[in-house]
N, C-alpha and C positions, 0 to 999 in steps of 0.2 A: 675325288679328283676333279670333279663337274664343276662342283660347287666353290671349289678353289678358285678354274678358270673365269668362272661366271661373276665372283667376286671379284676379283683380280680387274677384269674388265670394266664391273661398274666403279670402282677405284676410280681407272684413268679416267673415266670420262668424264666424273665426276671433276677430276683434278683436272682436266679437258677446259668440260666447261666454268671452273674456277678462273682460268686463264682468258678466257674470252670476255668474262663478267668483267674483270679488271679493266683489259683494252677496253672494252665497250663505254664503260663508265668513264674512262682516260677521256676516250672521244669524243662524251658527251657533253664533260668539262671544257675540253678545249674548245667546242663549238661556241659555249653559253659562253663562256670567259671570254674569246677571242672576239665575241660579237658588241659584246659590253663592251670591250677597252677601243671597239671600232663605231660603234657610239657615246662615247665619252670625249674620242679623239673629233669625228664631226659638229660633236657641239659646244666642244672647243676652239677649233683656229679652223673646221671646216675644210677640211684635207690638205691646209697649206703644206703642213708637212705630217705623212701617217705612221708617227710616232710606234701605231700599236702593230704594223708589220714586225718592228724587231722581235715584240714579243711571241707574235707567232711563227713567226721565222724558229725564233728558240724552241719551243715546244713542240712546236712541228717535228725539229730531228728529233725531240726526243717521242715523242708518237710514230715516228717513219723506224726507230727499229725496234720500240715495241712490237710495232705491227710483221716486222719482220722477224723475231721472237712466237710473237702468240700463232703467227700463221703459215710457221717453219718456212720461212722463202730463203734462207742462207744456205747458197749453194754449197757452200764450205765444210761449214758445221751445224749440217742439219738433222733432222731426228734419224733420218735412216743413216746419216755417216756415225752419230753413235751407237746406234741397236750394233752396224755393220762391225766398228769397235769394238765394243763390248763382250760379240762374241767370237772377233779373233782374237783377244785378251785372254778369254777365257781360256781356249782350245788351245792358245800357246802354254798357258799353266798346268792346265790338263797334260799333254804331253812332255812338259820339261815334268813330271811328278811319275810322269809313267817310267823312265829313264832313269832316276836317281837311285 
């Protein structure tokens, strides 16, 4: 049963830190990318107008809820309101089987 939990654990962290690698890579793109289209755009028209905000503007939301994803910040539905779920789901099952 030890060697269960001990497996069990390095699973998620594993799966943990698969989720982090992602984000992390996400954000490292977005930095190069964003910095490129913000050099391309001043040696262009020279910040008449900076075209390459929109583009960061856009990837940004989508980086602001990854990061709210990869670093459980949803007050809502965050890991412990599902574990919390998961095992009042159970125990409702368990007892409607005790019953029938």
């Amino acid at each position: 049963m030890e060697d269960f939990n001990k497996e069990s654990k390095y699973f998620r962290a594993k799966e943990r830190v698969e989720v982090l690698k992602k984000f992390y890579g996400n954000l490292f793109s977005y930095i190069v990318f964003i910095s490129v289209l913000a050099g391309i755009n001043y040696w262009v028209n020279e910040w008449r107008y900076m075209w390459f905000l929109w583009a960061a503007f856009g990837w940004g939301i989508g980086l602001f809820f990854h990061a709210i994803n990869t670093f459980n910040l949803n007050p809502f539905f965050g890991r412990n309101w599902e574990e919390k779920k998961i095992k009042e789901l159970m125990n409702e099952d368990e007892n409607q089987k005790r019953w029938e």
